[in-house]
TIDRENPA-317628 format. One record per residue: residue in one letter; residue number from 0; z, y, x of N, C-alpha, C, CB in turn. Coordinates in steps of 0.02 Angstrom, whole numbers. Glycine has a CB too. Layout:
N
[A,NUM,[Z,Y,X],[Z,Y,X],[Z,Y,X],[Z,Y,X]],
...
This chain:
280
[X,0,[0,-60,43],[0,0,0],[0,62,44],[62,0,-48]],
[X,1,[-57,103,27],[-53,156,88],[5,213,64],[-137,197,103]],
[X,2,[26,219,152],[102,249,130],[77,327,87],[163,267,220]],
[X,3,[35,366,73],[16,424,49],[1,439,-35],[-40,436,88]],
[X,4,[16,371,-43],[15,365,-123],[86,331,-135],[-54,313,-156]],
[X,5,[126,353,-90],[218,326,-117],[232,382,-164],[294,327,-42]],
[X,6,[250,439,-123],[276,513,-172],[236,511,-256],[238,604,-120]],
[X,7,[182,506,-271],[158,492,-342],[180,425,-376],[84,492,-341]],
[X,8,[181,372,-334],[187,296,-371],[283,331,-388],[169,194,-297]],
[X,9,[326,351,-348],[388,369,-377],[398,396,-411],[420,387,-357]],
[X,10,[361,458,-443],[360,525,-495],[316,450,-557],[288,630,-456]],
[X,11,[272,414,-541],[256,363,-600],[308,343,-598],[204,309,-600]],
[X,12,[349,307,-575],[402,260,-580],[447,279,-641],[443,258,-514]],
[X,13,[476,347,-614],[528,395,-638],[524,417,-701],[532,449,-601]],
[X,14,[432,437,-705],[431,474,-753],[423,552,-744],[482,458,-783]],
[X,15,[365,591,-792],[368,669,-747],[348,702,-836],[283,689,-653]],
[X,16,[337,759,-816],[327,802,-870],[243,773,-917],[324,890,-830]],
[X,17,[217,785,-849],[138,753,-854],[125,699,-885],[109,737,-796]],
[X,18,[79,708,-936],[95,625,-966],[63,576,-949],[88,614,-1032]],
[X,19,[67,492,-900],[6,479,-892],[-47,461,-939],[9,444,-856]],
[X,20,[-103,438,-892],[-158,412,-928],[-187,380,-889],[-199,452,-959]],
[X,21,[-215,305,-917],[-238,239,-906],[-301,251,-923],[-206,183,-942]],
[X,22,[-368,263,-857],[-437,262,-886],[-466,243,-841],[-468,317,-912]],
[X,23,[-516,193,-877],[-577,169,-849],[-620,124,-867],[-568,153,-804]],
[X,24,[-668,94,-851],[-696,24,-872],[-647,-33,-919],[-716,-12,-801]],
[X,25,[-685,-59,-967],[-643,-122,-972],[-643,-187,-923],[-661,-147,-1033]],
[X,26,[-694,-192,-890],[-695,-228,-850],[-748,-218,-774],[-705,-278,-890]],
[X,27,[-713,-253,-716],[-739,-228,-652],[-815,-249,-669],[-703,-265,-579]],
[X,28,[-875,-236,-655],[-929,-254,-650],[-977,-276,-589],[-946,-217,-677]],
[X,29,[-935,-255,-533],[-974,-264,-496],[-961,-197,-439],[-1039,-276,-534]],
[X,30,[-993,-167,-390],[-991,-115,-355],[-1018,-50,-387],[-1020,-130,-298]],
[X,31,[-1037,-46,-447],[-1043,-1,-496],[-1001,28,-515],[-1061,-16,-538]],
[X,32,[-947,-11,-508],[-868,16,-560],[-846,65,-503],[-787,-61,-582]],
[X,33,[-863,64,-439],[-843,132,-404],[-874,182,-416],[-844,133,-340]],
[X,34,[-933,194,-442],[-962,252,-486],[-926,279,-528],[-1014,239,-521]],
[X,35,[-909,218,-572],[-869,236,-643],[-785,257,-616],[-868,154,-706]],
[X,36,[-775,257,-570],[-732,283,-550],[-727,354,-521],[-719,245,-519]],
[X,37,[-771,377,-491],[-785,427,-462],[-818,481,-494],[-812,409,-416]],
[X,38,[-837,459,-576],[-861,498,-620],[-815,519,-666],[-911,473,-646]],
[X,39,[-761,447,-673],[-708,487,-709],[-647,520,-668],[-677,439,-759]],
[X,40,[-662,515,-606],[-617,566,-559],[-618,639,-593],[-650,573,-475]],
[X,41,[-680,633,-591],[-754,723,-595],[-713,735,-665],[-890,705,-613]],
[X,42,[-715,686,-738],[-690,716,-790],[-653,738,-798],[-685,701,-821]],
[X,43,[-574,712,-763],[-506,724,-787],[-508,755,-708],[-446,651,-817]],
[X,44,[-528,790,-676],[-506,853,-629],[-501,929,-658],[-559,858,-570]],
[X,45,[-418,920,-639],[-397,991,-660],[-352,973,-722],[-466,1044,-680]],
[X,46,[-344,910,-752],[-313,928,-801],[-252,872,-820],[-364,939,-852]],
[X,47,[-202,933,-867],[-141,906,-835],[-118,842,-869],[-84,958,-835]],
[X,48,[-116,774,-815],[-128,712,-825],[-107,678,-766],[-192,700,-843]],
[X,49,[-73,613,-762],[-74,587,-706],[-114,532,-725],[-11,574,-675]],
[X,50,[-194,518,-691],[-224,467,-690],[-190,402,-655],[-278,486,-665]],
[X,51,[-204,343,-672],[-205,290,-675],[-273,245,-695],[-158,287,-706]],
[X,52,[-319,230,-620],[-353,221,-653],[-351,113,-665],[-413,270,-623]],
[X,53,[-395,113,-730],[-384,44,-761],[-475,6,-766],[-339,58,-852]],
[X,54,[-465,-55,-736],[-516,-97,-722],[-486,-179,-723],[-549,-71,-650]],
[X,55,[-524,-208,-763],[-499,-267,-748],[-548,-340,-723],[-462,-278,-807]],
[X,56,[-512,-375,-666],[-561,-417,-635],[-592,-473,-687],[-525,-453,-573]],
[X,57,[-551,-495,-725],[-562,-554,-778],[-564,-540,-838],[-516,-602,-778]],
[X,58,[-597,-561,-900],[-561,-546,-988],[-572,-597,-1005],[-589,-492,-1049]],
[X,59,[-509,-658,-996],[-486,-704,-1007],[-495,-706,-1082],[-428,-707,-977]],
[X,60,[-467,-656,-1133],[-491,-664,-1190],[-537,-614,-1238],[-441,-680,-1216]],
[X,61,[-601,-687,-1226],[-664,-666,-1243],[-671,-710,-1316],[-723,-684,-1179]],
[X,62,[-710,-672,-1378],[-730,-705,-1450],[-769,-768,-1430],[-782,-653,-1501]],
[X,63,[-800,-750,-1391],[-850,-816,-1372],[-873,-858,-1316],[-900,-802,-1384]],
[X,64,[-872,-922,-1299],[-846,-944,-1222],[-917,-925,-1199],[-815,-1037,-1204]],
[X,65,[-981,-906,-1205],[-1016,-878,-1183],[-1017,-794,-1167],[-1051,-900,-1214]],
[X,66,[-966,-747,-1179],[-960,-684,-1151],[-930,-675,-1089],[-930,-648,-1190]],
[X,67,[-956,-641,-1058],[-953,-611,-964],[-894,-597,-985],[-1006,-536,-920]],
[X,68,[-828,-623,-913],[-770,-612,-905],[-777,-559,-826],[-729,-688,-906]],
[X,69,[-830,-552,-788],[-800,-499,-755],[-798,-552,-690],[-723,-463,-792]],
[X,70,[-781,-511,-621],[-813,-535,-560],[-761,-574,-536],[-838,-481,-510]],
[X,71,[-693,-579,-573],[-656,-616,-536],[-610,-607,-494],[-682,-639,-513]],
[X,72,[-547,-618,-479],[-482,-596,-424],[-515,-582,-378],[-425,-647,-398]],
[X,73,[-534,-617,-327],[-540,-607,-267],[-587,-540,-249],[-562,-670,-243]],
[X,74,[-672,-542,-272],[-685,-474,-277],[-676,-423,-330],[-738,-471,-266]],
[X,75,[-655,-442,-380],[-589,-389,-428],[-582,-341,-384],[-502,-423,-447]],
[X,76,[-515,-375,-340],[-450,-326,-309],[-492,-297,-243],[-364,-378,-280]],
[X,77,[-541,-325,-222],[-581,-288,-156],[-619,-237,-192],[-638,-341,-106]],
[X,78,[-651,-220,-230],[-655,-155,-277],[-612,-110,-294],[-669,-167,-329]],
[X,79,[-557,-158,-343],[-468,-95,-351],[-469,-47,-260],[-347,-179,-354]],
[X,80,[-454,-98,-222],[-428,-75,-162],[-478,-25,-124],[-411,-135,-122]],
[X,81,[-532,-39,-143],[-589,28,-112],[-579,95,-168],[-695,-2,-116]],
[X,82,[-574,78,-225],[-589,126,-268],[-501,155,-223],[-604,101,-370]],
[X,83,[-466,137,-258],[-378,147,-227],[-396,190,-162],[-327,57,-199]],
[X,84,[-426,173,-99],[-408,200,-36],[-460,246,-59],[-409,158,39]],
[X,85,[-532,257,-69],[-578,321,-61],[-543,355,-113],[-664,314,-72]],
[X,86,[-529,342,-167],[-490,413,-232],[-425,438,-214],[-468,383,-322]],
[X,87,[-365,404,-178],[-313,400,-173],[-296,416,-256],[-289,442,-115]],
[X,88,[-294,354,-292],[-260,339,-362],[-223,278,-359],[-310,332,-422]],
[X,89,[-189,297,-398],[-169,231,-410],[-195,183,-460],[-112,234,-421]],
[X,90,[-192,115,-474],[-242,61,-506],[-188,-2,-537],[-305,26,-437]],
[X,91,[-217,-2,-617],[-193,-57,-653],[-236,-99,-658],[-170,-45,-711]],
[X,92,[-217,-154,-661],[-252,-209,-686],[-230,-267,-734],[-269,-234,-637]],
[X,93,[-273,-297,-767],[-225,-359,-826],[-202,-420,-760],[-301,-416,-913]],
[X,94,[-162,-461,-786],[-153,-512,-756],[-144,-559,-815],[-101,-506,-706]],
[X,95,[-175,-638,-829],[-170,-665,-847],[-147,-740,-834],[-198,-644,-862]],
[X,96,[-113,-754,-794],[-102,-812,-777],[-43,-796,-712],[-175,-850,-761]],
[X,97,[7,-835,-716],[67,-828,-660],[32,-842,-582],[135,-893,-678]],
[X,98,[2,-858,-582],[-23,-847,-513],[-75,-798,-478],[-45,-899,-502]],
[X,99,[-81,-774,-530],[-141,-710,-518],[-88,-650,-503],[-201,-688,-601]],
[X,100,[-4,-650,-527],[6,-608,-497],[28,-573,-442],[14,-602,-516]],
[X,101,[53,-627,-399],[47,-597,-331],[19,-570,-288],[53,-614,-308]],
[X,102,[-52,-599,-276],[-120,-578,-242],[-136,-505,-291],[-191,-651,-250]],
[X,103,[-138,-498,-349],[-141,-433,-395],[-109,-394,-372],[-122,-434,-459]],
[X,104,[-13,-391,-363],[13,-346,-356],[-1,-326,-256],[87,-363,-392]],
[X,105,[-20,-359,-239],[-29,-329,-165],[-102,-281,-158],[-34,-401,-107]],
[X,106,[-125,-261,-224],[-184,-202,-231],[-167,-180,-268],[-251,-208,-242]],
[X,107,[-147,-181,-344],[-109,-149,-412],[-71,-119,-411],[-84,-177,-452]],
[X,108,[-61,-57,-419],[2,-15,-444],[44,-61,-479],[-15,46,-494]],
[X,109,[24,-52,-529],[30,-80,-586],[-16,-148,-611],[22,-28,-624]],
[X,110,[52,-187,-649],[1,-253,-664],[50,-236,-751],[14,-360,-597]],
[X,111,[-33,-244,-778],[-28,-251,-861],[-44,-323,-890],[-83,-198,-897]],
[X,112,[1,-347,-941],[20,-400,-971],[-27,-392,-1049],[107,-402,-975]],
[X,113,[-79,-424,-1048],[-144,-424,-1108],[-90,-435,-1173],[-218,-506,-1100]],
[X,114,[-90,-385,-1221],[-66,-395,-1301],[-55,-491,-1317],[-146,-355,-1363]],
[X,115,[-100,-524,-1309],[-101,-579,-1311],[-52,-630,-1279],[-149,-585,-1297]],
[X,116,[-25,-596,-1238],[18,-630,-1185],[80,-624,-1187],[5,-612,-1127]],
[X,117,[111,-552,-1222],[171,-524,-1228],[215,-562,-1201],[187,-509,-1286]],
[X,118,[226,-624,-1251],[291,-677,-1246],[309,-743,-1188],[287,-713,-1314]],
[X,119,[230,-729,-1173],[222,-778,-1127],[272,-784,-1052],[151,-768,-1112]],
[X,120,[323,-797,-1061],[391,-805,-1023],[375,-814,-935],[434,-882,-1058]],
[X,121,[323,-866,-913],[303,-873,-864],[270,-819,-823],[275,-915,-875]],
[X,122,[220,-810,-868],[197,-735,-841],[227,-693,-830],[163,-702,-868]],
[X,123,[255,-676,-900],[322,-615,-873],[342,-623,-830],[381,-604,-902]],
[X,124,[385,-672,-802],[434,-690,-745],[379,-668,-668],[461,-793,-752]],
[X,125,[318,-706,-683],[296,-714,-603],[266,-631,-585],[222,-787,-590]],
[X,126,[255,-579,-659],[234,-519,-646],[324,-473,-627],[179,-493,-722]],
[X,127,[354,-494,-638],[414,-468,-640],[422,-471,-559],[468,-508,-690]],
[X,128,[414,-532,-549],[460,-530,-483],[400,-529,-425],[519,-607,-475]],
[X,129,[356,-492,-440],[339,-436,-387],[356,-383,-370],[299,-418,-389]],
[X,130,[395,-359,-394],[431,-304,-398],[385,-231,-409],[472,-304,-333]],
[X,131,[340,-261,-448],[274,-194,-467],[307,-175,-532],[172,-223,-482]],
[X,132,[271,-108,-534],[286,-92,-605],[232,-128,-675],[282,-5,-604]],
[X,133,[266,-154,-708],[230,-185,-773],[210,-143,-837],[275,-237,-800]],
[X,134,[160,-150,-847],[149,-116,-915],[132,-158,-977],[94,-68,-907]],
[X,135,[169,-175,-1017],[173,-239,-1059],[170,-212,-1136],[248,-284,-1041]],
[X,136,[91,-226,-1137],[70,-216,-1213],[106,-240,-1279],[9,-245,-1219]],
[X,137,[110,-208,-1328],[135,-243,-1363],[103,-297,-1416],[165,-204,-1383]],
[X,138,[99,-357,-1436],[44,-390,-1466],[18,-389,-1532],[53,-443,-1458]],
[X,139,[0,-387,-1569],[-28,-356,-1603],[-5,-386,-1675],[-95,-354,-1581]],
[X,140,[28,-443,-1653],[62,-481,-1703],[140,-481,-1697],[37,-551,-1700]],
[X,141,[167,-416,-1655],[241,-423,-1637],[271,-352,-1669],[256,-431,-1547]],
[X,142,[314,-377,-1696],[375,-310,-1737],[378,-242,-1668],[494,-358,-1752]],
[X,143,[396,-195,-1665],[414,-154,-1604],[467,-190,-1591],[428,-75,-1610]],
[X,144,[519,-229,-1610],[576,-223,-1590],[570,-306,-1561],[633,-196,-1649]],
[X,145,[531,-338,-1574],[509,-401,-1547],[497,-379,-1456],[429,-430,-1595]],
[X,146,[484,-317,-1431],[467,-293,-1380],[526,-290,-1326],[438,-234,-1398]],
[X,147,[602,-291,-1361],[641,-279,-1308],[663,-356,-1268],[705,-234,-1338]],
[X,148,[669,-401,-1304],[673,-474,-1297],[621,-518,-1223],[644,-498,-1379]],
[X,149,[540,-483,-1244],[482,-481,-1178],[497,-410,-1135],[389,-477,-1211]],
[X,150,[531,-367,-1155],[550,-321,-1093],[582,-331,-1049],[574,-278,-1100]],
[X,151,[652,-376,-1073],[705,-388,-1042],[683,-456,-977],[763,-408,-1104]],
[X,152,[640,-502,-1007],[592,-537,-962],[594,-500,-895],[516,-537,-991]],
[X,153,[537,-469,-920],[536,-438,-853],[582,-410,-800],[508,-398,-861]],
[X,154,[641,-356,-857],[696,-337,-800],[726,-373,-763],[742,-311,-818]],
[X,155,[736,-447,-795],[792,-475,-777],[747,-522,-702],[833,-524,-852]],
[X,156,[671,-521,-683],[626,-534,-647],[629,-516,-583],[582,-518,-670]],
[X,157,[640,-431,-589],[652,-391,-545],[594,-360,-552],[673,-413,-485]],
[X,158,[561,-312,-591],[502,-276,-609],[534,-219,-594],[471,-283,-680]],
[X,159,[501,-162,-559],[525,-97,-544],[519,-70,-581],[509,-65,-503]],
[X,160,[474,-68,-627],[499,-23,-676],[438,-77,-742],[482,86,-653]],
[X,161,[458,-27,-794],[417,-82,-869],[414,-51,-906],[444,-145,-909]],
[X,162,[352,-25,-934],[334,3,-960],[293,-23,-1042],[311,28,-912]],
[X,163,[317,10,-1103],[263,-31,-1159],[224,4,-1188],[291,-64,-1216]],
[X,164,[175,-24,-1211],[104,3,-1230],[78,-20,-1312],[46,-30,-1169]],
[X,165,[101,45,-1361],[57,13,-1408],[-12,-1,-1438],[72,25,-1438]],
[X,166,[-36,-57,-1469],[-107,-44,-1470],[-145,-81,-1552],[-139,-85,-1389]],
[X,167,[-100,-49,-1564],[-121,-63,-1647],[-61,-171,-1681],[-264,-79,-1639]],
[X,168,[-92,-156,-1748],[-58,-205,-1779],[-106,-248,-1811],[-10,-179,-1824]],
[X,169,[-117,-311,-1836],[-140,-327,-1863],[-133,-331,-1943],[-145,-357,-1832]],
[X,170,[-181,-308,-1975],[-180,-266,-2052],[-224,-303,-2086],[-207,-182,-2056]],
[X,171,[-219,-378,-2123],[-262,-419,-2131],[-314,-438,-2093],[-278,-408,-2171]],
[X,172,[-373,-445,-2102],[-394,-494,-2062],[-481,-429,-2048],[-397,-594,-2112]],
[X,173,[-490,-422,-1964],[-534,-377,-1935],[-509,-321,-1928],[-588,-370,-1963]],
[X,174,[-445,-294,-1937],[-427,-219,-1930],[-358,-226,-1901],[-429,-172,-2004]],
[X,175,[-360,-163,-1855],[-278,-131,-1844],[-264,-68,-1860],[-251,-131,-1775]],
[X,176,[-186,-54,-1857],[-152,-13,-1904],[-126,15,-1812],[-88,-56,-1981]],
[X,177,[-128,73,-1819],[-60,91,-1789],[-14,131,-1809],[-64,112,-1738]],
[X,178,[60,103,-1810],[111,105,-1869],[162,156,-1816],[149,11,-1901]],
[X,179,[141,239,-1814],[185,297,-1758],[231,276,-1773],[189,379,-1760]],
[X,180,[277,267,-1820],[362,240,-1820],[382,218,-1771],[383,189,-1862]],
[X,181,[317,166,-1745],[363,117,-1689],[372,145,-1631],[333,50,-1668]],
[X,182,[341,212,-1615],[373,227,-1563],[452,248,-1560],[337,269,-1541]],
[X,183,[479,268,-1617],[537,271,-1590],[580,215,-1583],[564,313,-1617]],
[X,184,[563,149,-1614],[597,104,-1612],[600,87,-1539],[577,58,-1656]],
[X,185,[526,70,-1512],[514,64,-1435],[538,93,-1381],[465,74,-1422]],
[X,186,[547,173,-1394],[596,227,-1362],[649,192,-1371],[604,301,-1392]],
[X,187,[694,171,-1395],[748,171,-1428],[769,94,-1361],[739,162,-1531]],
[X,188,[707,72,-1350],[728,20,-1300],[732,40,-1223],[679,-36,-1306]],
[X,189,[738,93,-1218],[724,129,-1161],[695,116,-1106],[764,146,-1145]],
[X,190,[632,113,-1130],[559,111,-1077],[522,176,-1097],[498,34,-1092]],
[X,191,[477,195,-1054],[420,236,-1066],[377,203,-1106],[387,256,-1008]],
[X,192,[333,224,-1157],[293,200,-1199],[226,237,-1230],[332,184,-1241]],
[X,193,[176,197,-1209],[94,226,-1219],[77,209,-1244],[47,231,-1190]],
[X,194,[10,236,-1276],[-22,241,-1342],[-106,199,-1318],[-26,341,-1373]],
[X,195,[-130,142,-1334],[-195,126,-1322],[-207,131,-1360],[-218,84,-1299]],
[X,196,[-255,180,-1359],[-296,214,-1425],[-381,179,-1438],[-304,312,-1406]],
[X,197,[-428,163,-1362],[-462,142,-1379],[-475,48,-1408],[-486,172,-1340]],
[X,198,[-415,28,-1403],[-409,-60,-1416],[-395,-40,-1497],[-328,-118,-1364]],
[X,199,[-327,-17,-1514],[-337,15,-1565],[-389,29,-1631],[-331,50,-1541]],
[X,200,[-436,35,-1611],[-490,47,-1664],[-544,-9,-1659],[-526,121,-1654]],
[X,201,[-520,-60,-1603],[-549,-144,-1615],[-570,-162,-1693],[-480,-206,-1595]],
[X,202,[-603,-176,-1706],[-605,-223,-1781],[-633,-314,-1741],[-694,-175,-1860]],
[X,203,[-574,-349,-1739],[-592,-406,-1705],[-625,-446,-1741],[-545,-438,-1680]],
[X,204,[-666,-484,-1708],[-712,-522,-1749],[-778,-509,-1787],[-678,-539,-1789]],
[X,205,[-770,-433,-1802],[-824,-392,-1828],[-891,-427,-1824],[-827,-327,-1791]],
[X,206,[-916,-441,-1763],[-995,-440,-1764],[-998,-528,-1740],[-1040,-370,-1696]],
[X,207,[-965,-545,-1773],[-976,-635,-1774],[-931,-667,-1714],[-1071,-662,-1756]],
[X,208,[-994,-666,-1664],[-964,-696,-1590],[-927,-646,-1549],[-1026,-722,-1539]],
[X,209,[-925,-570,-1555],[-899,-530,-1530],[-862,-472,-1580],[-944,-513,-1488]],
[X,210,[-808,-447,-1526],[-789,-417,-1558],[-822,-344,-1574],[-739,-425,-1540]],
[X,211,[-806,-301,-1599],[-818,-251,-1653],[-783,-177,-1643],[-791,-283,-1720]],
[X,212,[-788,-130,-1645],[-756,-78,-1668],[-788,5,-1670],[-699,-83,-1629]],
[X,213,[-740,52,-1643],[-784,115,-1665],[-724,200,-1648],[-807,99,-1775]],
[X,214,[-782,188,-1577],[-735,242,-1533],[-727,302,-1557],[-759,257,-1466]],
[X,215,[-763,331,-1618],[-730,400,-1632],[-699,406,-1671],[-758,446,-1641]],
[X,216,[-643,335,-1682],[-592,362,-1720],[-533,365,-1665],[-576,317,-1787]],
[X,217,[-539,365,-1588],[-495,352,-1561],[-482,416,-1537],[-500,303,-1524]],
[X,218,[-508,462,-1538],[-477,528,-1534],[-435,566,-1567],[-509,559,-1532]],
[X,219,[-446,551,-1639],[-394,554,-1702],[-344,513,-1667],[-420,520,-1782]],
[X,220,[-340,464,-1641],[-254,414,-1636],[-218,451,-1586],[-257,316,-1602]],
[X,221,[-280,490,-1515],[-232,506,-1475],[-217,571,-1486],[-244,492,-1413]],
[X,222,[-261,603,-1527],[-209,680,-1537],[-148,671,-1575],[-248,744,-1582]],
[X,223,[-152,624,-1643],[-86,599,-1663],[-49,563,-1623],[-89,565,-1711]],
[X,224,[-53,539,-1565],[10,516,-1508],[14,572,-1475],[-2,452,-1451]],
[X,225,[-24,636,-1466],[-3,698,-1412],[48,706,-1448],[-51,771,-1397]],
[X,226,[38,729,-1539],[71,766,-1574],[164,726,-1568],[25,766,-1653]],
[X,227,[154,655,-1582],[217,598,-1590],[252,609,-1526],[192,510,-1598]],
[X,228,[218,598,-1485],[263,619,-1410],[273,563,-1353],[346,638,-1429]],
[X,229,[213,505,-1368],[199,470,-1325],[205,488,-1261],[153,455,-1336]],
[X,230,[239,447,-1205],[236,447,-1135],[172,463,-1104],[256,389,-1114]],
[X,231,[104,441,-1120],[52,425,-1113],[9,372,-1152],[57,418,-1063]],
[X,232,[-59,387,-1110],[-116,377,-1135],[-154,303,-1128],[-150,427,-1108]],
[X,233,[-186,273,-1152],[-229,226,-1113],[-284,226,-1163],[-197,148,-1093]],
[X,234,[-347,234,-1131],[-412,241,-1133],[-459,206,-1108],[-422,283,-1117]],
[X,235,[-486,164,-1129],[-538,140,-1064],[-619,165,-1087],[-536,38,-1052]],
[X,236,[-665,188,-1041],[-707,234,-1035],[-762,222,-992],[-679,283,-1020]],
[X,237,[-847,234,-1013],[-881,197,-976],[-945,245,-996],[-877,115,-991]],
[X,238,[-971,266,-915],[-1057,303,-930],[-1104,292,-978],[-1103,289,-881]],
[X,239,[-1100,213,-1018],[-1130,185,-1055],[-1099,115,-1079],[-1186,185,-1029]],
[X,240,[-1049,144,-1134],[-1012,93,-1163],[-1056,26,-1176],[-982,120,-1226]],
[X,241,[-1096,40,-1222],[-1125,-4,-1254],[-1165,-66,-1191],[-1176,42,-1306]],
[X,242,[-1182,-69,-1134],[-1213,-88,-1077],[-1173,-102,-1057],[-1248,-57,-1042]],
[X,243,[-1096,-127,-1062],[-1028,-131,-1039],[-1034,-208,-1066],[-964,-72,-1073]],
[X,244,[-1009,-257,-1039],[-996,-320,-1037],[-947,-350,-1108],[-963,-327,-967]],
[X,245,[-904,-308,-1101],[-841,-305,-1148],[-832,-240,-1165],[-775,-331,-1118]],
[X,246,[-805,-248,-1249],[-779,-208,-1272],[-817,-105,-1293],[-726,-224,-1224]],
[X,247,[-882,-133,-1281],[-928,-55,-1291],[-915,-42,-1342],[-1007,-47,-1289]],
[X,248,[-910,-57,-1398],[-902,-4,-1451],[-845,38,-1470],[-914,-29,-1501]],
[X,249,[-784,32,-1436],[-732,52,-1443],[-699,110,-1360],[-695,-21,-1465]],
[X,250,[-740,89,-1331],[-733,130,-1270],[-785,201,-1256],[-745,77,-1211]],
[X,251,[-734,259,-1253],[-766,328,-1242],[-831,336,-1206],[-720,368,-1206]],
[X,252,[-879,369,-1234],[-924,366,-1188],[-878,429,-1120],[-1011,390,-1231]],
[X,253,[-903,416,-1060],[-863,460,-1006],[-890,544,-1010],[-881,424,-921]],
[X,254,[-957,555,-1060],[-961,609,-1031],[-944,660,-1116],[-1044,613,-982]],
[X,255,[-917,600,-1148],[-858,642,-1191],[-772,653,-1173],[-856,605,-1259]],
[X,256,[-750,604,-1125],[-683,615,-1089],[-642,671,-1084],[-689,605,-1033]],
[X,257,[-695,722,-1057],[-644,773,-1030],[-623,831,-1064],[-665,798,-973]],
[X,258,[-678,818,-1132],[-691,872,-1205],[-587,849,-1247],[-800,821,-1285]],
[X,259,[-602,784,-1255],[-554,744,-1295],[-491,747,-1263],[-573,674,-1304]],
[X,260,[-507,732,-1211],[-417,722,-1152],[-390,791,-1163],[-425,709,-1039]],
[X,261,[-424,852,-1154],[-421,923,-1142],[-381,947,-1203],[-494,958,-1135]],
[X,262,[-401,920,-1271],[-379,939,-1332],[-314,912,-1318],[-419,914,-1395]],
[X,263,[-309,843,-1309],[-254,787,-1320],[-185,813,-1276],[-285,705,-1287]],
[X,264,[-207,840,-1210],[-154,860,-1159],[-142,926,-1179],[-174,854,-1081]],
[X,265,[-179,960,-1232],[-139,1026,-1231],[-87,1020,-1300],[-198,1100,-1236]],
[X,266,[-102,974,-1366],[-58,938,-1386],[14,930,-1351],[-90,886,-1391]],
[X,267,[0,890,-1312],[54,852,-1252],[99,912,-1264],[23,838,-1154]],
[X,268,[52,966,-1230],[85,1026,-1188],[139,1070,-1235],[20,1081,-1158]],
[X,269,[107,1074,-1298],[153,1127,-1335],[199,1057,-1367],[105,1192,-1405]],
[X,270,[220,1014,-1374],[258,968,-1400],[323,975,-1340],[214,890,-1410]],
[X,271,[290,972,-1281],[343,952,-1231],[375,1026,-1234],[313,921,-1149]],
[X,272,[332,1077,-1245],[356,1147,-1232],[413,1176,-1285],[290,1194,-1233]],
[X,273,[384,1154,-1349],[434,1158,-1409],[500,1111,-1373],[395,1119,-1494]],
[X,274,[489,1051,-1380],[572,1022,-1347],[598,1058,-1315],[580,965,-1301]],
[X,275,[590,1076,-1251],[610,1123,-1206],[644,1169,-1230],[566,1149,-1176]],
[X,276,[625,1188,-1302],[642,1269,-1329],[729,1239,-1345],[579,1308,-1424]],
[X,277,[706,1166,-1394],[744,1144,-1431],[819,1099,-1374],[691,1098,-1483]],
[X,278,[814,1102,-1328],[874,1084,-1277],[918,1123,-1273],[860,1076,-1213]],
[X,279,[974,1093,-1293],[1030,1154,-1289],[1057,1175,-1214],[1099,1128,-1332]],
């Protein structure tokens, strides 16, 4: 871990005024995804945000055993780690399987636990006791309060820090709900807690063998999480969603990013600013 990205990975750790935000590809593609990195550098410069950027080597869960999962651990994390040293950012990635996370966390900021996985005890444990920080979705079939039970997983692992992420509910069958209440329940477990806004507007199953959804309602979710008071953001975002392996219809096109984030963080800004007023 290059020592020049410690002072930021601690202000992530801790927590800062700034709210973060999780953006990028849904999945690594290849030596392309350092473009898509370096383009969404260009978007979110200047504005007040702590990037995190998010790529993932595998998508273990795919509608159909014929859909592209992505290049794979090994050149995965040799991508994270170029994008990581030329941007100086820091980089999440999913981990799906207890052994993927060690070799992960020795390039990952952060290693994120797929909605699907939440409970999965093993995983938890072997992402825990890297001592990385975790960002552990919540699943889409779990109460908020089902969340402190897979949090505690982790603490008790030795995870530096753990973080939860909501990303909608399941609301009969092809749609999610996201139900703002739960953030305070989730607060209430005392973690930091983010808003995935573009998984969120998934409609799974939608288009038969793949899944489905419809990215401009995800700007509506995250100005209503600026407004709620979410920790942060997660977004994933692509030059040309639709030409994206996984998940195009629900991911920002990039060269709407910096229009949407801009609205969303100044949200942020007068919410955090009103509290401020309101501290005795």
């Amino acid at each position: 871990m290059p020592r020049d990205l410690t002072p930021l990975l601690e202000t992530i750790s801790k927590g800062s005024e700034a709210p973060w935000l999780l953006a990028g590809p849904c999945a690594i593609e290849g030596p392309q995804t350092l473009e898509y990195a370096q383009q969404t550098a260009e978007a979110l410069e200047g504005l007040a945000c702590r990037w995190i950027f998010k790529a993932s080597f595998d998508k273990a869960n795919r509608t159909s055993l014929s859909s592209p999962r992505g290049v794979g651990l090994g050149p995965g994390l040799q991508i994270l780690a170029e994008i990581r040293q030329r941007l100086q950012v820091p980089v999440v990635t999913d981990v799906h399987l207890p052994e993927q996370c060690a070799p992960a966390a020795e390039v990952a900021d952060v290693l994120q636990i797929p909605a699907f996985l939440a409970r999965q005890t093993d995983l938890l444990k072997a992402a825990g006791s890297t001592g990385a920080i975790v960002n552990l979705k919540k699943g889409q079939f779990m109460a908020p309060a089902d969340m402190g039970p897979a949090s505690k997983k982790l603490e008790a692992s030795g995870a530096r820090s753990v973080w939860l992420t909501e990303r909608g509910t399941f609301f009969g069958y092809g749609r999610l709900v996201v139900d703002f209440t739960a953030l305070a329940e989730m607060e209430a477990l005392g973690f930091p807690v983010m808003l995935d806004a573009t998984h969120s507007v998934q409609r799974p199953g939608s288009l038969g063998d793949q899944t489905g959804g419809d990215w401009t309602l995800a700007p509506l979710l995250l100005r209503a999480g600026a407004a709620a008071g979410y920790h942060g953001f997660f977004v994933e975002t692509h030059p040309c969603p639709l030409s994206s392996p996984s998940d195009g219809p629900n991911m920002i096109p990039l060269e709407n990013l910096r229009e949407i984030m801009q609205e969303v963080l100044e949200i942020a800004e007068i919410r955090r600013r009103r509290a401020r007023q309101l501290q005795p």
